[in-house]
Backbone as a ProteinNet text record, in pm:
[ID]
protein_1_A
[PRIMARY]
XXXXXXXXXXXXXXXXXXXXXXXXXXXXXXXXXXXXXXXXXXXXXXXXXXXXXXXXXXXXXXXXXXXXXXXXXXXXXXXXXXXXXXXXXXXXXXXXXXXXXXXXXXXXXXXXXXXXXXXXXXXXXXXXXXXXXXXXXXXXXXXXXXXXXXXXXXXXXXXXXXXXXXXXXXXXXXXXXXXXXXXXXXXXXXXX
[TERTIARY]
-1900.7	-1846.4	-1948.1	-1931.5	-2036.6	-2001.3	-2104.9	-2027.9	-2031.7	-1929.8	-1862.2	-1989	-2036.1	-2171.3	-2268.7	-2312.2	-2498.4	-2396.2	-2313.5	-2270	-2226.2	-2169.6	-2171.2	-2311.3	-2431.1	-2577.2	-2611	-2616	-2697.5	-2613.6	-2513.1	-2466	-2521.6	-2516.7	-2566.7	-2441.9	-2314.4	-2171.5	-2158.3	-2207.1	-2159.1	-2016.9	-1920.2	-1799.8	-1716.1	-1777.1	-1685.2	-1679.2	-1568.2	-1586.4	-1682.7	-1707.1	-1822.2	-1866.4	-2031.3	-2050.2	-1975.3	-2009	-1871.7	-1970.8	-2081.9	-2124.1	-2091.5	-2004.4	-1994.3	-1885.3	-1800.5	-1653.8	-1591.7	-1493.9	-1409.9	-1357.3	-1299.6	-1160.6	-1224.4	-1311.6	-1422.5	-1390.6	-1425.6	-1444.6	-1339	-1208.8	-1089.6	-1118.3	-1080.2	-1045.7	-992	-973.2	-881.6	-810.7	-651.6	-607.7	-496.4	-425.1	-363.9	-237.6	-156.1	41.4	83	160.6	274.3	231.5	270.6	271.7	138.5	33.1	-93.2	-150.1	-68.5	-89.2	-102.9	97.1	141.4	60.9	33.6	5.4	-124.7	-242.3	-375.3	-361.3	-319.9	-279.6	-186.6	-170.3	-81.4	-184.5	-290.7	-393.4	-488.2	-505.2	-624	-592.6	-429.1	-390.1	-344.6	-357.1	-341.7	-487.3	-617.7	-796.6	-743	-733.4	-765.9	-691.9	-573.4	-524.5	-629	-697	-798.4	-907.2	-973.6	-1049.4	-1027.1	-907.3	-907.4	-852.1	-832.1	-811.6	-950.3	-1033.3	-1171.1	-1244.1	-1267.7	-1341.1	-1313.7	-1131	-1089	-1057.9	-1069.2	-962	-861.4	-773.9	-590.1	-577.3	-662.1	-598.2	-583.3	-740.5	-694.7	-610.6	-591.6	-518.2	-348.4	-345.1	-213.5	-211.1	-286.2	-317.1	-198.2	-85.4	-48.2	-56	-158	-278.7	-222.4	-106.5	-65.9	84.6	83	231.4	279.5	410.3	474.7	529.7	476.3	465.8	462.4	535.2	553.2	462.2	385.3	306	156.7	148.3	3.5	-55.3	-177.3	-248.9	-178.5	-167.9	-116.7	47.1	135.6	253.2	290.6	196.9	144.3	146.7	60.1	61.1	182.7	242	360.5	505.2	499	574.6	523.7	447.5	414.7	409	415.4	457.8	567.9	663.5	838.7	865.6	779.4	819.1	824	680.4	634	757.4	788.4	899.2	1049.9	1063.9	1180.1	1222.5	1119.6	1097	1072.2	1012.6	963.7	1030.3	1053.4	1107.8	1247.7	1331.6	1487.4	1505.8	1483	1557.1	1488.2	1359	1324	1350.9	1308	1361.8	1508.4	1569.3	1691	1740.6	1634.9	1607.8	1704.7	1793.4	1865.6	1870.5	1886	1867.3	1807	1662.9	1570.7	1584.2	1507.5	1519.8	1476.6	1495.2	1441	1311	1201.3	1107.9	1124.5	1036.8	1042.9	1110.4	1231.9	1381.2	1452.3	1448.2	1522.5	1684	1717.9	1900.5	1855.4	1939.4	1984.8	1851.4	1762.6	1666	1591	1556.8	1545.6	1358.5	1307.2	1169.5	1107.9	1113.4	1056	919.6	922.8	758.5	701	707.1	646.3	620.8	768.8	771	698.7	708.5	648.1	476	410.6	292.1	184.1	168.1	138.6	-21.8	-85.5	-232.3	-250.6	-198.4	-251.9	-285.4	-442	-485.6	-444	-324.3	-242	-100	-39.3	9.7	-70.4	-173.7	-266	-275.2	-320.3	-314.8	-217.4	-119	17.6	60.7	23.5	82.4	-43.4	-148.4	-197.6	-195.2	-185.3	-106.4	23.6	92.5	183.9	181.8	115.4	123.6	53.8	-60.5	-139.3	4.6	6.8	150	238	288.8	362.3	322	178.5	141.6	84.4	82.2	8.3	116.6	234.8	407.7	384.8	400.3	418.8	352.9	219.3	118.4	141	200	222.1	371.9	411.4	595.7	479.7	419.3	412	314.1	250.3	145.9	286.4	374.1	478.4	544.7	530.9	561.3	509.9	563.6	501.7	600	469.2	518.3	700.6	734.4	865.6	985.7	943.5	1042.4	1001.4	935.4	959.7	1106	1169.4	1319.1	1368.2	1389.7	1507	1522.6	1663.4	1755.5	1774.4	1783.2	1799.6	1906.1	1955.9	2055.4	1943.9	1995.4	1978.7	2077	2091.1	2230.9	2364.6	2398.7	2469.4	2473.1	2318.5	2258.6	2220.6	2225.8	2126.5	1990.3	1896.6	1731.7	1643.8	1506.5	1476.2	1383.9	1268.7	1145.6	1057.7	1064.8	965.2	979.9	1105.8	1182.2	1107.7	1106.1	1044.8	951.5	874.3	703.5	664.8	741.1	690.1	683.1	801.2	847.2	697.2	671.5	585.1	458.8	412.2	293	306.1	442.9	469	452.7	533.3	545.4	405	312.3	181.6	69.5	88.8	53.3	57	207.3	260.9	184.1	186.9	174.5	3.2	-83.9	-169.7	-262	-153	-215.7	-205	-82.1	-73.7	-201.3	-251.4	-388.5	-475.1	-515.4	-613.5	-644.9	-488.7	-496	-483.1	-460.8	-396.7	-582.1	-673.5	-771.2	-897.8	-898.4	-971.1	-937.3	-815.5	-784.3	-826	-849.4	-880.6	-1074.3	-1144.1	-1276.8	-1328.1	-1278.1	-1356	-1370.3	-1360.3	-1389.4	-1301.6	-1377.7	-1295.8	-1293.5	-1266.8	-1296.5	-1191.6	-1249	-1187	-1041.9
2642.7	2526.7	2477.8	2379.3	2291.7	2301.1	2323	2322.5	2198.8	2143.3	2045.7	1970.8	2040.9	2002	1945.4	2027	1989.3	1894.7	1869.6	1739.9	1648.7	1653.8	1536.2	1451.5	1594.9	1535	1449.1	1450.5	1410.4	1254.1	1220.7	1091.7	1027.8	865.1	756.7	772	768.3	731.3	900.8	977.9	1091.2	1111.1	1045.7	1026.2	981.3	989.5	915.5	1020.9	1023.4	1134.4	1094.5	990.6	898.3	812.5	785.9	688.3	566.2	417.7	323.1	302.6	328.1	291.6	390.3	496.4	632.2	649.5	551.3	581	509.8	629.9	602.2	530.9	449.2	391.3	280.9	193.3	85.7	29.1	-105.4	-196.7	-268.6	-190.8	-259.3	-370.6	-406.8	-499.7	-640.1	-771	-879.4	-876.7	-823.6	-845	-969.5	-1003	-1122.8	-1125.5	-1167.4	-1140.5	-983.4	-1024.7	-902.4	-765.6	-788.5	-677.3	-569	-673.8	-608	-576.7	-598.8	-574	-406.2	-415	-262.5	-201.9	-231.4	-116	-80.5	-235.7	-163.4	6.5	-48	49.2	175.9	184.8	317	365.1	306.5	367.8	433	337	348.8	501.4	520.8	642.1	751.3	720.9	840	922.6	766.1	854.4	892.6	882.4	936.8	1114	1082.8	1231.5	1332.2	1254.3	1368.4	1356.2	1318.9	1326.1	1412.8	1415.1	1530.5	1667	1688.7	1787.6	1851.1	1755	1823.4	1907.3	2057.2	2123.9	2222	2188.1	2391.3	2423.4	2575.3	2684.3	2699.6	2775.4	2787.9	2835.2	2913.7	2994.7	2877.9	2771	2663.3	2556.1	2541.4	2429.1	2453.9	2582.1	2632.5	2711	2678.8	2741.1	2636.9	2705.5	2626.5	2642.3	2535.2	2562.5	2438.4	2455.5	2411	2429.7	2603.8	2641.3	2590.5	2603.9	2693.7	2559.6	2495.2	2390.6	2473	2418.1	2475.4	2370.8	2276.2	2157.5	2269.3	2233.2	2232.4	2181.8	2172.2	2008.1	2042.9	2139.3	2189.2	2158.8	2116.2	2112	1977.8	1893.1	1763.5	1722.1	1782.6	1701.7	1758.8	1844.4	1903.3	1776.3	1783.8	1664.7	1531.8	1455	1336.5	1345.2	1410.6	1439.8	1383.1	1460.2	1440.1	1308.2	1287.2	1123.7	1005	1007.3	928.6	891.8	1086	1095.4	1032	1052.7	1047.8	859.8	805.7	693.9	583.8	642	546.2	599.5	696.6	726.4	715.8	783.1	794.8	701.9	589.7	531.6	345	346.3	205.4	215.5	330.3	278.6	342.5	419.6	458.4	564.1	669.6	762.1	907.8	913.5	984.6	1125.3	1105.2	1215.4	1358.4	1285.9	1380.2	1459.4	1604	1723	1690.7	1706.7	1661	1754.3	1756.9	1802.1	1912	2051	2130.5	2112.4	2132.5	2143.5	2346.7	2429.9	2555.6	2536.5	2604.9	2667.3	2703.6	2631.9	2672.2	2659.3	2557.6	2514.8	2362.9	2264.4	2115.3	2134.4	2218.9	2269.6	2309.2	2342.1	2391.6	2347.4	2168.4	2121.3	2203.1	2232.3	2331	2468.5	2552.8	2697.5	2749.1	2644	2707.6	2686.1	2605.5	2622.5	2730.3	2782.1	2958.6	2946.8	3055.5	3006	3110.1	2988.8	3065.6	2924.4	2968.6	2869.2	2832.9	2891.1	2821.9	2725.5	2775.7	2678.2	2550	2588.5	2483.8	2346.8	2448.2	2322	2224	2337.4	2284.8	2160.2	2221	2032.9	1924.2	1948.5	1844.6	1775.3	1843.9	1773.9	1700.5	1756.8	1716.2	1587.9	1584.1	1449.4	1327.5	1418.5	1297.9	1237	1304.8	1239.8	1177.8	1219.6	1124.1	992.5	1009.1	858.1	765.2	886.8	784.8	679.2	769.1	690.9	569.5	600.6	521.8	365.2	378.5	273.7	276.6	320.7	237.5	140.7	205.2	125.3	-11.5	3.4	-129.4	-167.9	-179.3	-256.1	-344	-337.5	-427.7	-504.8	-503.7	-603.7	-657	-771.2	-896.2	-909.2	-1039.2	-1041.2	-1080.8	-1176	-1250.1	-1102.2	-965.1	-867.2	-760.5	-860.3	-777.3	-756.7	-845.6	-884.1	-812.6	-773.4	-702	-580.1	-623.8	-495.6	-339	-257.2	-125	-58.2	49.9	157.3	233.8	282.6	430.7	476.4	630.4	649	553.4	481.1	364.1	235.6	233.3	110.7	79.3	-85.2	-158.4	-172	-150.9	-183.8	-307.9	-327	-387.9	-307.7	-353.2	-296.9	-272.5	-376.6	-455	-348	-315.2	-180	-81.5	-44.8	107.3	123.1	-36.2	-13.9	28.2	-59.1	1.5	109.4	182.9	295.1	412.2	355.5	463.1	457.1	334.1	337.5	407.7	397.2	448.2	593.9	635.6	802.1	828.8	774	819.1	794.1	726.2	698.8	804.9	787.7	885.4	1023.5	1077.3	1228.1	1245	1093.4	1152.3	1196.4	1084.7	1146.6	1308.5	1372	1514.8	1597.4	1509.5	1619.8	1600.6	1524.7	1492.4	1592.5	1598.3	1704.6	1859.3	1874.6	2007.9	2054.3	1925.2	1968.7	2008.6	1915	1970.9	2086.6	2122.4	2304.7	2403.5	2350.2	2418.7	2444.5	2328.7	2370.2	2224.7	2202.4	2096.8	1965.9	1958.6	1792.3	1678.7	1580.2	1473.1	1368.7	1219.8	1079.6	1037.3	898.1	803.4	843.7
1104.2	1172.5	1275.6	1291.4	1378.7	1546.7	1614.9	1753.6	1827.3	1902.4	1921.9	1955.1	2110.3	2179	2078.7	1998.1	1911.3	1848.1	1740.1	1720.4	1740.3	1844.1	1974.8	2003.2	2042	2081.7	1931.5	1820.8	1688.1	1692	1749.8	1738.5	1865.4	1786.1	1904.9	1954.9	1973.6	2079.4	2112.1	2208.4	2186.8	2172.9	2286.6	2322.8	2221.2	2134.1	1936.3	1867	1820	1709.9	1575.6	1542.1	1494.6	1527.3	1453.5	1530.1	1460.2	1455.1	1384.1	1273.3	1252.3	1095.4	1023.6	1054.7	982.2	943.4	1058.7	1014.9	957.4	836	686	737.9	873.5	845.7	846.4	867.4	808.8	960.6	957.5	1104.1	1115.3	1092.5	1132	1068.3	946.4	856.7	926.4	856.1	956.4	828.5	824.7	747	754.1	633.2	641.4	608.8	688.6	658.5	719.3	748	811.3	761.5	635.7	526.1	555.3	495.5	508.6	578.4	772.4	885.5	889.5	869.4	901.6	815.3	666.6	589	643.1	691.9	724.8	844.7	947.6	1011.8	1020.7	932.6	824.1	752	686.7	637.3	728.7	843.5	954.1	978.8	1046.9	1093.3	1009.7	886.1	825.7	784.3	786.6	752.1	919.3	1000.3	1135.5	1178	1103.2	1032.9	971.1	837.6	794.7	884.2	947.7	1034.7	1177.2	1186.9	1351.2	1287.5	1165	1078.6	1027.6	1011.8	943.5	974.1	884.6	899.5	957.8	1002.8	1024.3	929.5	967.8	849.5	912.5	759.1	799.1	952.6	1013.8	1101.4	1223.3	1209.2	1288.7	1310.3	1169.3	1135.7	1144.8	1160.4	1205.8	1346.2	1405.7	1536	1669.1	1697	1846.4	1945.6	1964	2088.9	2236.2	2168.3	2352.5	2363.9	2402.6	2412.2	2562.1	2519.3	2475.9	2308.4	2316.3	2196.9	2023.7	1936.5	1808.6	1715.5	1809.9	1747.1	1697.9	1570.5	1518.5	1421.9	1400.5	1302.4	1221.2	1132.9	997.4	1021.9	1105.8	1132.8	1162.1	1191.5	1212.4	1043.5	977.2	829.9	731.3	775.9	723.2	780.4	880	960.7	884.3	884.5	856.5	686.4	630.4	497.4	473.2	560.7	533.5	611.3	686.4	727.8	623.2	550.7	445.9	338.1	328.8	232.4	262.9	410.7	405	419.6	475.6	518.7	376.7	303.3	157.1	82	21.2	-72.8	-32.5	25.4	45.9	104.7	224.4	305.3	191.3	201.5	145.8	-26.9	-92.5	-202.2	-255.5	-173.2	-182	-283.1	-293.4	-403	-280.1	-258.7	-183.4	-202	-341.1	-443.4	-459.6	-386.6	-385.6	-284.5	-296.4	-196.6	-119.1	7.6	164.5	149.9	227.2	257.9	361	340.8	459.9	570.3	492.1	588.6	555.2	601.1	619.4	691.6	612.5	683.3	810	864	1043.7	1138.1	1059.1	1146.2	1136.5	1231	1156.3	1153.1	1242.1	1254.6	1168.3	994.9	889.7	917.5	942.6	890.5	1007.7	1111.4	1205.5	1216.6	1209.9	1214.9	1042	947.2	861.8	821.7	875.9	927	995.4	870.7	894.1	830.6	884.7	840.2	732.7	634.3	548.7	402.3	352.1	282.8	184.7	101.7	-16.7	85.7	194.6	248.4	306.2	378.1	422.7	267.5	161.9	64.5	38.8	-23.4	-6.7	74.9	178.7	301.4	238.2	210.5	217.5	127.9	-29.9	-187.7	-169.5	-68.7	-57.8	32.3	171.8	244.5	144.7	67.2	-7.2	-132.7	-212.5	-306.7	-264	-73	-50.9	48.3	38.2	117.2	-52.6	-109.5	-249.7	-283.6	-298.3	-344.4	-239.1	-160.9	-40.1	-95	-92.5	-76	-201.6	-354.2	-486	-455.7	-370.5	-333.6	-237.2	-154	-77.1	-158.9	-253.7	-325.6	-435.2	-430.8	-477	-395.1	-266.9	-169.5	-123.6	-58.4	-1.5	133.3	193.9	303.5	321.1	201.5	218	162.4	163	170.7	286.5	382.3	500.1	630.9	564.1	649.1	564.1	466.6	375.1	445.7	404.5	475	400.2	451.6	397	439.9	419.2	536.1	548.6	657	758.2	786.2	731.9	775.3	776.7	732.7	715.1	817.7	846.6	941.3	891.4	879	853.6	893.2	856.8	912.1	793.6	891.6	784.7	752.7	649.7	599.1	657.5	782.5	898.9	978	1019.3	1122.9	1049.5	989.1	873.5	896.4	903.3	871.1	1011.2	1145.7	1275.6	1301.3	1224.7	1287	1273.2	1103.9	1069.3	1122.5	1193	1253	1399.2	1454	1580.9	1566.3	1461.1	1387.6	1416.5	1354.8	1352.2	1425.4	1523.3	1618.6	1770.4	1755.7	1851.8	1848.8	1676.4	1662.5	1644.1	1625.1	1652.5	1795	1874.5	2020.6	2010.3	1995.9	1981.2	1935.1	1803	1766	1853.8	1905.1	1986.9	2050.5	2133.3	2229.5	2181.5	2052.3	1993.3	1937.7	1903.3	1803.9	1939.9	2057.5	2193.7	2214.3	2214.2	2269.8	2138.5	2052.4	1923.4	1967.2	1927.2	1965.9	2021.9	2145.3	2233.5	2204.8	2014.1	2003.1	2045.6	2060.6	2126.7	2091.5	2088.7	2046.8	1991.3	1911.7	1872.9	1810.2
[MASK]
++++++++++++++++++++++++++++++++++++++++++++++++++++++++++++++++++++++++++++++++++++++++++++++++++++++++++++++++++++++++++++++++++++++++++++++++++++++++++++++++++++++++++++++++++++++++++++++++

């Protein structure tokens, strides 16, 4: 593994986790309509996911490194897994049906407490967040901006699509401040 410092020094921005000609999530796109708003930034933050993830092993990636907190990266992509899922699949296209995601009896914490370092689970979450952001982005590559008002339930609320889509940028937004701070106490790195 690389130490934070010497790869910090080899970049022009030290203070970046890249420099911006390097980084996957490209130059913030100008995208056009509602739609292609939320989704750009659902993509942005999910490369920014594999990126504050990169380059630990299980023991890090399941490491909770700011107790008394049950938060860790690997619990982070276990969590945002079942969001994707529960959010696109069950609530927007109404597939109810399906098994909830890393949910355990007598606990709502699975995507967390089961985040154990170990490298067939480590895979596991990540086949799994990828299949369910893939679904995801094949469900919104059929929409347009004029089914961003459509209504859905939640729990027997009405929402719209528009409501969904914030939510999930907030979801991921929110939780990636968490790595930030979870992947610095891990080994020092910092940035964008």
């Amino acid at each position: 593994m690389t130490d934070p410092a010497t790869d910090a020094a080899t970049r022009r921005f030290p203070d970046m986790w890249v420099d911006p000609e390097d980084d996957p999530r490209g130059q913030w796109a100008d995208p056009v309509g509602e739609l292609e708003t939320h989704w750009s930034y659902l993509r942005t933050y999910r490369t920014t996911l594999v990126m504050k993830c990169d380059g630990l092993d299980a023991e890090q990636l399941a490491r909770r490194s700011v107790p008394p907190s049950t938060l860790s990266l690997l619990g982070l992509v276990r969590h945002l897994a079942k969001v994707e899922h529960v959010w696109f699949r069950q609530v927007l296209q109404g597939h109810h049906e399906l098994p909830k995601l890393y949910v355990a009896e007598g606990g709502p914490d699975a995507d967390f407490d089961g985040a154990v370092a170990d490298p067939a689970v480590v895979e596991e979450a990540w086949a799994t967040w990828r299949r369910e952001a893939g679904a995801a982005d094949a469900w919104l590559a059929t929409q347009s901006d004029d089914d961003m008002g459509s209504t859905v339930l939640h729990h027997g609320n009405p929402t719209t699509v528009r409501d969904v889509l914030e939510h999930l940028v907030e979801e991921y937004a929110r939780h990636l401040g968490h790595a930030d701070l979870l992947r610095e106490c891990i080994d020092g790195r910092t940035g964008q």
